[in-house]
N, C-alpha and C positions, 0 to 999 in steps of 0.2 A: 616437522612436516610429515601428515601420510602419505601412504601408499598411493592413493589419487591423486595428492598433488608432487609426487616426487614425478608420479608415470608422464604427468602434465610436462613436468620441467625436463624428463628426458627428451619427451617427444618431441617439446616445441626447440629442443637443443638441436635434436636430429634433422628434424623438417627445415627451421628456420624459422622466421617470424614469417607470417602468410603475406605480409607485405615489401616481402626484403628480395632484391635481386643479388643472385650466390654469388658470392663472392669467391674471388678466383688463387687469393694468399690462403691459403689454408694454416699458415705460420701465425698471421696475426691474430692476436687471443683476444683483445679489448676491441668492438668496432666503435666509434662515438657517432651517433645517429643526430644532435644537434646541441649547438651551444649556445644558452638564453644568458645576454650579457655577460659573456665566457665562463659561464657554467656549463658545466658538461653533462651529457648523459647519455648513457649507453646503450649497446645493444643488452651488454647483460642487463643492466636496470630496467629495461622494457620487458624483459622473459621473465624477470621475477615478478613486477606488476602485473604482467597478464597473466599467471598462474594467481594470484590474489583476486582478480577482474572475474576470471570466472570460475574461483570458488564464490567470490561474492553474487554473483548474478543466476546458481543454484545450477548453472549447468553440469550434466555429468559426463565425464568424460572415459570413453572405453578404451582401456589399453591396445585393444585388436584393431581400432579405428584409424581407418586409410587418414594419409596424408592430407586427403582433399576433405574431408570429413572436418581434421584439424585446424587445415587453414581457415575453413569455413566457422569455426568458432570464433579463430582467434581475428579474420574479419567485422567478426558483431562486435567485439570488443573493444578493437585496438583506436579508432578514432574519438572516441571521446573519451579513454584514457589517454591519449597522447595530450588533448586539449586540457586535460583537468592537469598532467605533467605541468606544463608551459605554466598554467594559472598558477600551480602549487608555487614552483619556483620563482614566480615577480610577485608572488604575494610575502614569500617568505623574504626576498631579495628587499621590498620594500618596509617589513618588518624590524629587518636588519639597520637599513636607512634611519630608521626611527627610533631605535636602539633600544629595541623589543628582545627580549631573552625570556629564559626560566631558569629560576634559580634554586638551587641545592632543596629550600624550604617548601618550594610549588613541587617541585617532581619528587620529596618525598609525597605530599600530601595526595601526588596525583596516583602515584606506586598506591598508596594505602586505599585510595578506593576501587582502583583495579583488583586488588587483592578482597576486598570486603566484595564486590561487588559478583566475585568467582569464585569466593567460599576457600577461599585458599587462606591457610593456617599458618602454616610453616615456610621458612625457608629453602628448607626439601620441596617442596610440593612446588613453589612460583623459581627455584631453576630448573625443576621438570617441565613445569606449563612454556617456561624459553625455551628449554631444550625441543619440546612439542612443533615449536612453532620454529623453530632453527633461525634462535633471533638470542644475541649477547644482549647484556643490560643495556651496554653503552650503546648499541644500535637502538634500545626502545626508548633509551631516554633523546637522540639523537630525534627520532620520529615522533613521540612526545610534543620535544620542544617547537618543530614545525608546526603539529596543530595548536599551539598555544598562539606562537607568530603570527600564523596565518588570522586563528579567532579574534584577535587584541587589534591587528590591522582591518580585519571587517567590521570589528563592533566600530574604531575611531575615526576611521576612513569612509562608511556606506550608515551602517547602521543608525550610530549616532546621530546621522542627517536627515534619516527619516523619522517625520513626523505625518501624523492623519488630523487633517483638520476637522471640524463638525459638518459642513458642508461637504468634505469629501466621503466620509462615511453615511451622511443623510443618504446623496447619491447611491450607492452602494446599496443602502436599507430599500430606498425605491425601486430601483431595478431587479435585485433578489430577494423581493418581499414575499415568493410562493417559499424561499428557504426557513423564513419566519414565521410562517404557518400550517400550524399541528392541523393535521385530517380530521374530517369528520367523523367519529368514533363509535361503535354501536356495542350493546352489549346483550344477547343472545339468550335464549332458550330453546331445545329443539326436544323431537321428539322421532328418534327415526324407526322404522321399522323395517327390517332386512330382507331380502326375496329369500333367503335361507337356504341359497346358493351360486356358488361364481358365476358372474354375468355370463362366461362361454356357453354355462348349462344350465341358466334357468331354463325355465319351462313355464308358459301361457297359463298354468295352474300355480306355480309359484306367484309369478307377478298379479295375478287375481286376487292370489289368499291375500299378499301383503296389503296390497292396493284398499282390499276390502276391511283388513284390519285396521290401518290407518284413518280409512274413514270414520269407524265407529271411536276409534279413539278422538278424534276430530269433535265427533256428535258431542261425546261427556264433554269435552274442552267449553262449547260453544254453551251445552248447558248449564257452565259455571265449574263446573268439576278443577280443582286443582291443575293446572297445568306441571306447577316442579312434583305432584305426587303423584302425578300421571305417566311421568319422566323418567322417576325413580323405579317406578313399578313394570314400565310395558319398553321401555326404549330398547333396543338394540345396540345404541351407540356407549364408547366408554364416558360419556357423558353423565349418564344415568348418577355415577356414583357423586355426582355433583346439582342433582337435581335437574339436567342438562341444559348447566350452566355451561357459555362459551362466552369467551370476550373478555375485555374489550378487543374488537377487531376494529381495522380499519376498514371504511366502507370499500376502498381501490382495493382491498386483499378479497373482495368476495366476485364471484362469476358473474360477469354482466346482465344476467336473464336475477339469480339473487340481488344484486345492487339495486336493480329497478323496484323490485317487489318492495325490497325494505324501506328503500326511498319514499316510498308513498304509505307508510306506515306510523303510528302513532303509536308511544310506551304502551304496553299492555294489547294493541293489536296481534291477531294471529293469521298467519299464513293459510292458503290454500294447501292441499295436495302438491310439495316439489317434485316430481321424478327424477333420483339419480341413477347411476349404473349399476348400483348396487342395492338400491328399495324406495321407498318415500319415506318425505321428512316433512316434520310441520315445525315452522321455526314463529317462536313469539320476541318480540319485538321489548326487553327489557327498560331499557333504555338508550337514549342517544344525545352525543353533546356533538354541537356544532362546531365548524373548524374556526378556529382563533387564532388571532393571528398577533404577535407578538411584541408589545410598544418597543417603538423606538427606543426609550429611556433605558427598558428593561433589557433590551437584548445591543447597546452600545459599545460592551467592553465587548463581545464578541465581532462585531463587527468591527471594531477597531482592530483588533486582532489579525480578522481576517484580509482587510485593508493592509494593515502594514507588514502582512507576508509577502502578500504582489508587490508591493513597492520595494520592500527589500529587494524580491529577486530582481525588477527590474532596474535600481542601481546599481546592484554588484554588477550585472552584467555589464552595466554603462562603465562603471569603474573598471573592469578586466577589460573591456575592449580601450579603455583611454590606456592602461599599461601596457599590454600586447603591441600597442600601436608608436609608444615610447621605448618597446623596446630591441633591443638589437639581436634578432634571433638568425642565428645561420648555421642552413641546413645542410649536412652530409650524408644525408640518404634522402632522396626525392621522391621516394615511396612511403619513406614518414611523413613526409610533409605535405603529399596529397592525402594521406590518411587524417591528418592534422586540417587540413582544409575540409574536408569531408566532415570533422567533427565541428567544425565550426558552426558549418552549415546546418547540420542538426538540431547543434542549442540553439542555434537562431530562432531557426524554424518550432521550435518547441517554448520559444520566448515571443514570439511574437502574435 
């Protein structure tokens, strides 16, 4: 553990949990905040999650930061860690039920690509990476074996049962059919010429030279003259070195007064005189392909995909809220448990 998360673990030791009313034994070392089917879990257990919760959530925390500072972190935090708590334990509890393990052969294999996956060599190196993280083997394999339980009970319990039928992905394809279709796409030539100095301080004589330069480069255009060696030779822009080539652009990536202009344009047309902030630009119209939109056939697997992510989430929920409700949770601190209500309320709210 660093120094950020140690200062975290002192602080939230010192303050408390931002939801806990102090307690008045200062003798008792273990407090047990609630027990899910007479599983226990603690006040310590909650301090070291929330030091994980918000390294995971990128907050940073200042050593010199008041207590109210703190609590107010460990406030954004603590209710829907408490909820994912409870979940972890009747998932793992049901796991158990089913007589879900991992064994010797999985948690090496699992060890070996943790280790591939963080470039670790040696067995110096992965007890320094525990040591790093103030975690013994048997505690990773112990934490391991939970997310195996827990995934083996979602994939057979939730997962498993979802399916997307053709009619429910048609659906889907109908109603986010602008997601299946590519923009109208344009591809560019310009030709710009600069006032040949910062808009703050042009001058009425700048904006004339340019003005009037453009035009006659405009005249050669119109008289046939090469527009990309017109480009290469007189342009301003770093386009030039591309014969002032630009694009493909999207038509929605261009300024609505440009959008219009090129809208009513044909390959090989050329623009007027544009005035920007910084000179005029003459842009010719290369090419353009219309927005298309993407067959059903062809874009299915993606749509099923996308289909059976919302479905997933919406039965696990259905499935944690059928076990939460089978199970026997009783609380020892009332502050946890409105924070636990609180997170409830949340996922709901973010589920529904």
């Amino acid at each position: 553990m660093n120094f950020l998360h140690r200062s975290i673990a002192v602080a939230a030791l010192a303050v408390g949990c931002a939801l806990f009313v102090a307690h008045p034994h200062a003798e008792i070392i273990e407090q047990i905040l609630v027990k899910v089917n007479g599983e226990i879990f603690t006040k310590t257990d909650l301090e070291s999650r929330q030091i994980v919760a918000l390294r995971q959530s990128g907050q940073q925390f200042d050593p010199k930061a008041s207590d109210v500072q703190l609590r107010k972190m460990l406030d954004d935090v603590t209710p829907q860690l408490i909820v994912n708590v409870i979940d972890e334990i009747l998932l793992v509890q049901r796991g158990r039920e089913l007589g879900y393990s991992m064994g010797d052969d999985q948690f090496k294999s699992i060890l070996d690509s943790i280790k591939k996956d963080n470039k670790i060599e040696s067995e110096e190196q992965f007890q320094a990476a525990l040591k790093q993280e103030n975690m013994t083997l048997p505690e990773l394999r112990k934490t391991l074996e939970k997310q195996v339980i827990i995934s083996r009970v979602q994939q057979n319990e939730v997962l498993g049962r979802v399916a997307v039928s053709d009619d429910e992905a048609r659906r889907y394809y109908e109603a986010h059919k602008n997601e299946f279709t590519s923009p109208r796409t344009v591809t560019l030539r310009e030709i710009f010429v600069s006032l040949g100095a910062e808009t703050a301080a042009a001058t009425v004589a700048n904006d004339t030279a340019a003005r009037e330069k453009a035009a006659k480069i405009r005249e050669r255009l119109l008289a046939g003259e090469s527009f990309e060696k017109l480009a290469a030779d007189l342009s301003d822009s770093p386009s030039r070195t591309n014969a002032g080539l630009i694009g493909p652009l999207s038509l929605s990536d261009l300024s609505a007064e440009v959008r219009a202009t090129i809208e009513a344009m044909k390959p090989g047309d050329i623009t007027d005189l544009l005035r920007s902030p910084r000179g005029y630009q003459i842009l010719k119209l290369e090419s353009a392909s219309e927005a298309q939109v993407t067959p059903f056939e062809q874009a299915r697997d993606d749509i099923g995909n996308r289909v059976f992510t919302d479905k997933r989430k919406e039965e696990l929920q259905k499935y944690l809220e059928k076990i939460r409700a089978q199970a026997i949770i009783e609380w020892k601190n009332q502050d946890i448990r409105k924070a636990y209500e609180q997170g409830l309320q949340q996922a709901r709210a973010q589920h529904s």
